[in-house]
Backbone bond lengths (Angstrom), bond angles and torsions (degrees), N, CA, C in turn:
res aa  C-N    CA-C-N  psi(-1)  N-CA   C-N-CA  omega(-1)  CA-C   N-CA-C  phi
1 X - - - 1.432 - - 1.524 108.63 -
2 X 1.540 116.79 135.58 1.560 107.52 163.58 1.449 110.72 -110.31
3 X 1.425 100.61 -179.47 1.554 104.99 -173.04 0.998 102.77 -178.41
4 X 1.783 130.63 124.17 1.232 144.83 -122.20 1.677 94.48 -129.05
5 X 1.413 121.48 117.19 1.203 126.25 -161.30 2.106 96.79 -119.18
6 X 0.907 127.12 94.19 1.148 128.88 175.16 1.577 116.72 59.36
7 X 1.345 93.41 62.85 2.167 97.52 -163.70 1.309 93.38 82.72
8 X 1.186 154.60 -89.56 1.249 157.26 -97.91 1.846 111.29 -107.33
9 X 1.437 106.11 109.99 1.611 106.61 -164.09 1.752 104.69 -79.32
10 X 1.266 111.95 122.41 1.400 100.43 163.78 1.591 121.05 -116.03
11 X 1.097 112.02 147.85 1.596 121.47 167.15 1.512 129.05 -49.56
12 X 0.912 141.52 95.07 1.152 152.28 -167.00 2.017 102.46 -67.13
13 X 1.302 133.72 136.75 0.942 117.04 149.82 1.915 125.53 -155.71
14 X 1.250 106.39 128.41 1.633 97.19 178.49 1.933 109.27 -70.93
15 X 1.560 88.68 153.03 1.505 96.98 -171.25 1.193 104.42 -111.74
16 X 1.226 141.30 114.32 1.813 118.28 -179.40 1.304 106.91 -42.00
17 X 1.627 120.19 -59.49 1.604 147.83 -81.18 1.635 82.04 -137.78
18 X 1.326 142.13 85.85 1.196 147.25 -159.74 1.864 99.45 -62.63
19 X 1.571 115.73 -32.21 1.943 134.35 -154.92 1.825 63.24 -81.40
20 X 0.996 127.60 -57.76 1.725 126.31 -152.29 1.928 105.17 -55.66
21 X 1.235 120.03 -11.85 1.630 118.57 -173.12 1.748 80.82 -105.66
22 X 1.536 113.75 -72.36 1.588 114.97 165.23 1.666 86.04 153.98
23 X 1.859 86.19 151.58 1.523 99.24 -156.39 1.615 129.79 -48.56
24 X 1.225 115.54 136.01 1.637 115.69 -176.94 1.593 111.71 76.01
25 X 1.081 109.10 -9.64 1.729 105.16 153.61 1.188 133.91 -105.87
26 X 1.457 118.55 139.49 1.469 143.20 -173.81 1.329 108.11 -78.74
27 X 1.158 121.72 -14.02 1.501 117.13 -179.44 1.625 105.89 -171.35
28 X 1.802 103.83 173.38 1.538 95.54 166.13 1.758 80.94 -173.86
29 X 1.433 97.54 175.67 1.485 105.45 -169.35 1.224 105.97 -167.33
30 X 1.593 119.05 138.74 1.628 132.07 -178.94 1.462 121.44 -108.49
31 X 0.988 125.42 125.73 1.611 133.48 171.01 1.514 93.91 -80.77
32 X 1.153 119.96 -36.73 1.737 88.39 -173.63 1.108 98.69 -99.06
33 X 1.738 154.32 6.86 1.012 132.42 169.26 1.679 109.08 -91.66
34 X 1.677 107.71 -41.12 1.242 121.33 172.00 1.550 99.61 102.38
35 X 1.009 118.60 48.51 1.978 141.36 -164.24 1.211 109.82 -132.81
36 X 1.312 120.88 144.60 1.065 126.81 -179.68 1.693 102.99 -150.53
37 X 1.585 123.92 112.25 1.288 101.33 -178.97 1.757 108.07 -132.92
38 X 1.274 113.74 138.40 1.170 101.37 -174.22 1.816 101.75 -135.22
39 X 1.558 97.95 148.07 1.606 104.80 -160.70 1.817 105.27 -76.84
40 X 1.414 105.31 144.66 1.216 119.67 -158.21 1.421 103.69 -107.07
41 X 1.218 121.38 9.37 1.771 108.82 163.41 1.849 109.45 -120.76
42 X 1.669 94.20 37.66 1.635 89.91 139.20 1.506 121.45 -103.77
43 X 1.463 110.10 171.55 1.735 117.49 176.55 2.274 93.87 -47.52
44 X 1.343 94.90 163.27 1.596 116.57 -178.78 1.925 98.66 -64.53
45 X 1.467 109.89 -32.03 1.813 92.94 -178.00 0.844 105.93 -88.84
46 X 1.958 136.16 -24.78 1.414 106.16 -173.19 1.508 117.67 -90.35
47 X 1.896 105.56 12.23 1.447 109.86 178.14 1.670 100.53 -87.74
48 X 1.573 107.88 -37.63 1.332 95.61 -171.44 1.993 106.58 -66.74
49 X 1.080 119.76 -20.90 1.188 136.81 176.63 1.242 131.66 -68.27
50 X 1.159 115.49 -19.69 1.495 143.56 168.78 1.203 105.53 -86.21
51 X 1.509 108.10 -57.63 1.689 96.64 174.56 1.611 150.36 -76.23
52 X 1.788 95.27 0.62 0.938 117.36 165.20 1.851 111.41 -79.61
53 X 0.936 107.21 -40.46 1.995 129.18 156.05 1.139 111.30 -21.99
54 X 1.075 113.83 -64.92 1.508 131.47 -168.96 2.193 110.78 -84.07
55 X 1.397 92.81 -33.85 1.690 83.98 177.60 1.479 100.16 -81.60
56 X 1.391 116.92 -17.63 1.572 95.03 -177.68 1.201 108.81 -84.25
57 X 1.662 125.78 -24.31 1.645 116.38 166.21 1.513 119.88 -55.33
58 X 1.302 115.93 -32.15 1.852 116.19 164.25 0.949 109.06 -78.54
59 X 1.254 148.06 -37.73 1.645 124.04 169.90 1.291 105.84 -61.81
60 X 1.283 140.69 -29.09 1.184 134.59 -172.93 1.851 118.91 -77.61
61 X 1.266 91.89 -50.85 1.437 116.82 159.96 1.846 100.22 -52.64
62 X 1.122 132.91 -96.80 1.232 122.78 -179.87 1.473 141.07 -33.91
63 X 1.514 112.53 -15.48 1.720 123.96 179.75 1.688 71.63 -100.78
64 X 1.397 164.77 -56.61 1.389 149.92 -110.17 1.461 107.15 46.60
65 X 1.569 116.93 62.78 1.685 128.92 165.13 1.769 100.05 -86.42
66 X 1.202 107.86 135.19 1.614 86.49 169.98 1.253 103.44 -123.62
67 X 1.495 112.14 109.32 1.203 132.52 -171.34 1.581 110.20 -98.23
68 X 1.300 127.83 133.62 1.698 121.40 153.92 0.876 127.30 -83.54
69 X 1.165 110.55 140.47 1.990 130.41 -173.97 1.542 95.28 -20.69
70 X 1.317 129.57 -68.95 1.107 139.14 -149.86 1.747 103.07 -63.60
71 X 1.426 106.88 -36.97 1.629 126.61 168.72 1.536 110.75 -64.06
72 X 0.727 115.25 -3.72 1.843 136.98 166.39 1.302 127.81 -84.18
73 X 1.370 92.66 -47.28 1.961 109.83 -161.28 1.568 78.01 -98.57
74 X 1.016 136.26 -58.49 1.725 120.84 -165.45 1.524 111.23 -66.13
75 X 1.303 119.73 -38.08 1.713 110.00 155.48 1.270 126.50 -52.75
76 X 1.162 123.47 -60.45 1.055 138.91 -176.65 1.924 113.53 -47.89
77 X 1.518 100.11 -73.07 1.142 117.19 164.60 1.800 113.11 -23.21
78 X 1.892 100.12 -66.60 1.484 108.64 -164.52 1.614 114.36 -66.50
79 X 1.338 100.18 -34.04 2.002 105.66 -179.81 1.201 99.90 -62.01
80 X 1.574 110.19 -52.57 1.629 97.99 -159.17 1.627 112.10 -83.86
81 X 1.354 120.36 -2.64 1.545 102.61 154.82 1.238 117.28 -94.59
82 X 1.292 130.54 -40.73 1.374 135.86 148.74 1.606 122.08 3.78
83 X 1.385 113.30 -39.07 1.366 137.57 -141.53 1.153 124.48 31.62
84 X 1.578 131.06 25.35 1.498 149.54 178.80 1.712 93.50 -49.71
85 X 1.215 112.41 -62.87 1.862 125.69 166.00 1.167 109.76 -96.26
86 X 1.476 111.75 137.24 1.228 128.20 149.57 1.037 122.30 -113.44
87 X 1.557 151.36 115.35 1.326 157.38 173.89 1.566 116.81 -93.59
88 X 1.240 100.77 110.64 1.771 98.33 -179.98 1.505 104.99 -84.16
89 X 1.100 121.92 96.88 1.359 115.43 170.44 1.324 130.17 -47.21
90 X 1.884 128.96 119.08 0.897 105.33 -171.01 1.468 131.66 -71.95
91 X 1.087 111.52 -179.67 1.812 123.45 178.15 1.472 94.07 -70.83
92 X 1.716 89.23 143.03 1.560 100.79 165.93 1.162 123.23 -65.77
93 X 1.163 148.51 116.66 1.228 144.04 161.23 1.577 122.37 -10.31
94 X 1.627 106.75 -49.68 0.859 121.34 -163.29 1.757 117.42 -147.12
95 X 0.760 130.09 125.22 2.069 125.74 169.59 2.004 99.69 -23.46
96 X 1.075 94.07 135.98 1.564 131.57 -162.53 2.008 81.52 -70.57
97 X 1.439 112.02 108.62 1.381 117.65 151.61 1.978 88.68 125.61
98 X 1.452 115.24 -1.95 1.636 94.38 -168.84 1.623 79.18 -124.85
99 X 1.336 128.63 178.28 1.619 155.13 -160.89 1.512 96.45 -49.18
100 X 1.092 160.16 124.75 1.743 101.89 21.49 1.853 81.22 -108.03
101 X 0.696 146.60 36.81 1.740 137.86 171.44 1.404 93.55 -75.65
102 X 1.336 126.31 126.06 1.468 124.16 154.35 1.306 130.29 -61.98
C-alpha cells in the first residue's frame, strides 16, 4: 500500500513479527527510506492508530517539529479517539504471513 505524506509517497507495510519493527514497538517509520511499517497482530484500532503514530512522526520529521515520543502518543492517541481523524486502514494485499507482509 502507498500513502503520500506531504508530497512524499511512502510504502506502507504489515509486519507479522513484532522483534522484526524492534522490541515493544507497534510500529516505526523512515524518511529516508520512505517506509512505514506497522505490526499486524494487533486489534484493527490500534493498527489504524499506530499508523496514524507514525504519519505524525513524518510530518514532524519533515516540517523539522521536534516533537517527543510522548508528543506523538498524546496526538495520535487524542485525534484518533476524538474522531477529529479517521483512517480506514487499508486492506491487506494479501492473508497475514504470505507477500507483501514482511
Amino acid at each position: 500500500m502507498k500513502l503520500t505524506i506531504l508530497g512524499k509517497t511512502y510504502g506502507v507495510v504489515y509486519v507479522r513479527d513484532q522483534i522484526s519493527i524492534d522490541s515493544g514497538m507497534m510500529g516505526r517509520s523512515s524518511l529516508k527510506d520512505l517506509e512505514i511499517s506497522i505490526a499486524s497482530h494487533m486489534p484493527l484500532n490500534n493498527m489504524e492508530e499506530t499508523l496514524l503514530h507514525e504519519i505524525i512522526h513524518q510530518i514532524a520529521d519533515s516540517c523539522h517539529i521536534e516533537l517527543s515520543e510522548q508528543d506523538v502518543s498524546t496526538l495520535s492517541i487524542g485525534l484518533y479517539n476524538c474522531s477529529v481523524i479517521h483512517i480506514d486502514l487499508p486492506k491487506l494485499d494479501s492473508p497475514i504471513g504470505e507477500e507483501p507482509i514482511k
